[in-house]
C-alpha positions in Angstrom: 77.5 114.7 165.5 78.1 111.6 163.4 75.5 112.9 161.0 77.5 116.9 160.9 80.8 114.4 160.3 79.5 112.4 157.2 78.0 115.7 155.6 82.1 117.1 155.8 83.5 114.1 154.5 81.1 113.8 151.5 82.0 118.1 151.4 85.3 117.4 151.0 85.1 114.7 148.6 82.9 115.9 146.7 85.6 118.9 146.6 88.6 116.8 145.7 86.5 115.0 142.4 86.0 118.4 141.5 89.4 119.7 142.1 91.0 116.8 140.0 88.5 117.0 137.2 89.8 120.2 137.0 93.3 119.0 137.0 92.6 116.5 134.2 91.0 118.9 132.2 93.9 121.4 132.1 95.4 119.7 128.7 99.4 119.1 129.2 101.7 120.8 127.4 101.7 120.5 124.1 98.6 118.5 124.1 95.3 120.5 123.0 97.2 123.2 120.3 100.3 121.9 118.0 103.3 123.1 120.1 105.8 125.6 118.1 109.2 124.9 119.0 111.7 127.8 119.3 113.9 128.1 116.1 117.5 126.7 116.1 120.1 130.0 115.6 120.4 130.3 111.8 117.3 128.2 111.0 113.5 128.1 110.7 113.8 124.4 112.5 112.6 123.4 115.9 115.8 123.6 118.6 116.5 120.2 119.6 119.7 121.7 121.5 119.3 120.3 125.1 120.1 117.5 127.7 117.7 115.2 127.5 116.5 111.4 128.7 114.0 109.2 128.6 112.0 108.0 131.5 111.2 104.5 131.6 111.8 100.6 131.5 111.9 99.9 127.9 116.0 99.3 128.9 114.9 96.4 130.2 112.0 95.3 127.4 110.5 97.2 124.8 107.7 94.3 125.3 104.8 94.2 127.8 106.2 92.6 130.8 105.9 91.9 134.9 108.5 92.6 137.3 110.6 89.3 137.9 113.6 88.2 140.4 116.2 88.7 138.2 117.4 89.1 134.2 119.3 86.0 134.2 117.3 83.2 136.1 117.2 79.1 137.2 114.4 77.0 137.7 113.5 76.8 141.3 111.2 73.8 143.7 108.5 76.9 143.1 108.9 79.1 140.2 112.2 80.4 138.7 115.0 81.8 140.8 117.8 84.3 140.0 120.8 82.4 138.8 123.7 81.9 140.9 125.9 84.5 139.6 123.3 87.8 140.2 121.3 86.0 143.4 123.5 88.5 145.7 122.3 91.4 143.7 118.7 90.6 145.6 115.8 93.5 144.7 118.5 96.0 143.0 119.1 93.1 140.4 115.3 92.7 140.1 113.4 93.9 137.1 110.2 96.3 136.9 107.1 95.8 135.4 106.8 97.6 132.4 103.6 98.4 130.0 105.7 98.5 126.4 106.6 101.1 123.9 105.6 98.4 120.9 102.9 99.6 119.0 100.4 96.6 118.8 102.2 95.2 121.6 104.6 92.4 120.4 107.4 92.6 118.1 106.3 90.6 114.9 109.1 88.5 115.1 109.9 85.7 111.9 109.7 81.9 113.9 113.4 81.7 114.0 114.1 85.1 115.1 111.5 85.1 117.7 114.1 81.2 119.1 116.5 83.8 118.7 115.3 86.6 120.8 114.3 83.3 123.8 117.9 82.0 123.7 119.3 85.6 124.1 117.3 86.1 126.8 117.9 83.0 128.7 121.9 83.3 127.6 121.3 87.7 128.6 124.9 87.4 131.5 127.1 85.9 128.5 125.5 87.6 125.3 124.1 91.0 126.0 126.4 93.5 124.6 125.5 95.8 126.9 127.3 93.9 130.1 131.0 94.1 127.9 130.0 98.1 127.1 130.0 97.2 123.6 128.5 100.1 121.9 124.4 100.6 122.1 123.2 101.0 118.6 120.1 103.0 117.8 117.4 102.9 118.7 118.7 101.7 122.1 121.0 104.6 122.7 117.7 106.7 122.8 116.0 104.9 126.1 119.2 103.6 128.2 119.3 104.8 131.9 121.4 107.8 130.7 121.4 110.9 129.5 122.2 112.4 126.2 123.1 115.8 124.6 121.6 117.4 121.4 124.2 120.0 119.4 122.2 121.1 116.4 123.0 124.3 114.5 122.7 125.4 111.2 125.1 123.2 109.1 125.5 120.0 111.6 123.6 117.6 114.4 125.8 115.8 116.4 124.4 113.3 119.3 126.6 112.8 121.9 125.8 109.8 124.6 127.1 109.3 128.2 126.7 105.4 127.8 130.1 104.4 126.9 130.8 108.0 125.3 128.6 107.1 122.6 128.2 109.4 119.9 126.7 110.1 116.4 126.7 112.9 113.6 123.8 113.3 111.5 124.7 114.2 108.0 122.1 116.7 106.4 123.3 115.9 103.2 123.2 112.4 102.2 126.5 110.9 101.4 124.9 107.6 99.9 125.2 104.1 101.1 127.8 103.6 104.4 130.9 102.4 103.3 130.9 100.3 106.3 128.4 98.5 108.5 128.9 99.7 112.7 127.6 99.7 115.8 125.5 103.2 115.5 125.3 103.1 111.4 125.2 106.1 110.0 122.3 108.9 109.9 120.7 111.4 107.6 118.8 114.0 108.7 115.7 116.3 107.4 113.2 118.1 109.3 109.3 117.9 108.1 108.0 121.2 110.2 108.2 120.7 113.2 109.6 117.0 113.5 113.6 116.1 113.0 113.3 113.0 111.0 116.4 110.8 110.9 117.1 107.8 109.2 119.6 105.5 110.0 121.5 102.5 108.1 125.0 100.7 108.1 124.7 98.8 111.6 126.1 96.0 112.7 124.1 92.8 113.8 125.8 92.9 117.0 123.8 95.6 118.9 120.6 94.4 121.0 117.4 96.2 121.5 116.9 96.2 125.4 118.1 93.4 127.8 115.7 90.6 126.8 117.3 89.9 124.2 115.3 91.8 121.5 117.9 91.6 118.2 117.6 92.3 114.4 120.4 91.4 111.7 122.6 94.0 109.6 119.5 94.6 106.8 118.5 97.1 110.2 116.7 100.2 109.1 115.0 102.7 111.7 113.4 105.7 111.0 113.4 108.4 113.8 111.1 110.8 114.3 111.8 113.4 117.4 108.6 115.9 117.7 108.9 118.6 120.0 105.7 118.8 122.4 106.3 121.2 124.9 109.4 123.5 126.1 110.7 120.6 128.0 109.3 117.4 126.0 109.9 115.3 123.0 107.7 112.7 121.1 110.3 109.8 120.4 109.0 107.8 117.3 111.2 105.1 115.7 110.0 102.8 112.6 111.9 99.6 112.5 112.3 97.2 109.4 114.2 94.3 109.3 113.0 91.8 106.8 115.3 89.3 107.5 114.6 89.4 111.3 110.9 90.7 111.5 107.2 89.9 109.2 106.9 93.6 109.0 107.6 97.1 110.2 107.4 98.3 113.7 107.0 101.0 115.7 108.0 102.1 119.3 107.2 105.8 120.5 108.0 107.3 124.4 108.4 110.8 125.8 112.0 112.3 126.5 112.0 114.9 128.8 114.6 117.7 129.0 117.3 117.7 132.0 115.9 121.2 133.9 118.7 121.3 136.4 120.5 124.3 136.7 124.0 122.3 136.5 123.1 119.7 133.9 126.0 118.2 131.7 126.8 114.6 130.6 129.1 113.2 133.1 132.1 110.6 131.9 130.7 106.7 131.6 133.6 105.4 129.9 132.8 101.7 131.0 135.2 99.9 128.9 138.1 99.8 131.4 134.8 98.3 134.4 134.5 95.4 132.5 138.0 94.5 131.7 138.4 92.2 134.2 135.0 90.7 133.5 136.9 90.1 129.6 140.5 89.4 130.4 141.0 88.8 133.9 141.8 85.2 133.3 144.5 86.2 131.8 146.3 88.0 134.5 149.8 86.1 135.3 147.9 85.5 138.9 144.1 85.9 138.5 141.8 87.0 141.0 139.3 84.4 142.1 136.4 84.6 140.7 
């Protein structure tokens, strides 16, 4: 009996190695043939139009990193602790492990950006932009926990973000240098088959790239590349170049993955008026305790 029991289990086994061979060898979409995006109305260019967002922790760190206690932490008898101010947040103010989006790894940081990026990161409750809903910046608009909207026709591309209400018109015509430095600079489109190539200029140094503190100074200049890979996935590609802030080039790439729902749309984040109290709430004629 034992010996009819061991002869099924080893059946069945033996059945599921071969069932998710088979699996693995089915290639994804996209992967195995160069995918042909559906043209945009008017056009010969891949359709970008969609909802779409990325799926990930590179929000937190575009770095390698473990999951810890908290963003904002204090040396404990043991090991750090969460500071004082998010300890009540327990595991939803926790951080998850990620495996990166750098290519190579590590951001090739100058010495004195890289002291930088470690005092943002141990200063992250008082100096990421992010917590006052300052506006993201690009690349970082791309990978927030949010959802964004593609409007692409013939004669415009025009972003719109639900972080903040976020937004950003691609020009497909270059109108030369911005006439003014901001938080999402400005962007020029063109499309090499089937990839939308943007590049962007004109930020501010203000913006952050994730919540560790990753930063760069206004000589910012990312290159995007969005590649479609399947009816419901892009290849997100950005080249960033900052000689000021970084000893070369680099590169981050992720998949963004269309919102399939039936009901999709952006829904209103205008986070401005939650943090107003955070900003000015001192200065109420009888302010709340903190």
């Amino acid at each position: 009996m034992r010996k009819q029991f061991s002869s099924v289990m080893f059946a069945l086994a033996a059945a599921a190695a071969v069932a998710i061979f088979a699996l693995n060898a089915i290639p994804a979409s996209g992967q195995g043939q160069a995918y042909r995006a559906p043209r945009a109305p008017g056009t010969q260019n891949p359709d970008f139009n969609g909802i779409w967002q990325a799926v990930g922790t590179a929000y937190y760190d575009l770095e390698p990193h473990v999951a810890k206690a908290a963003l904002a932490l204090r040396p404990g008898p043991y090991g750090p602790l969460p500071a004082a101010p998010v300890l009540s947040f327990g595991a939803v103010g926790a951080v998850p492990g990620g495996l990166g989006v750098v290519e190579g790894g590590e951001i090739p940081y100058t010495p004195a950006a890289r002291k930088k990026k470690l005092e943002n990161q141990e200063k992250w409750l008082d100096l990421d932009p992010e917590i006052k809903c300052y506006l993201p910046g690009v690349p970082r608009a791309t990978y927030m926990p949010f959802p964004f909207q593609i409007f692409q026709s013939s004669k415009a591309i025009f972003f719109a973000y639900e972080y903040a209400g976020a937004v950003r018109n691609v020009y497909l015509k270059d109108p030369g240098p911005a006439p003014v430095d901001s938080w999402m600079g400005q962007s020029v489109g063109r499309f090499e088959g089937e990839t939308m190539v943007i590049d962007v200029t004109g930020m501010n140094d203000s913006s952050w790239f994730d919540r560790a503190g990753n930063h760069h100074s206004d000589k910012l200049h990312v290159v995007e590349r969005y590649t479609r890979t399947g009816p419901d996935h892009i290849l997100y590609e950005a080249t960033i170049e900052d000689p000021q802030t970084f000893t070369k080039p680099w590169k981050i790439s992720m998949p963004i993955y269309r919102r399939i729902e039936r009901n999709a749309q952006l829904m209103e984040f205008k986070c401005v008026e939650f943090v107003e109290e955070l900003m000015y709430g001192q200065w109420r004629k009888n302010p709340l305790p903190r």
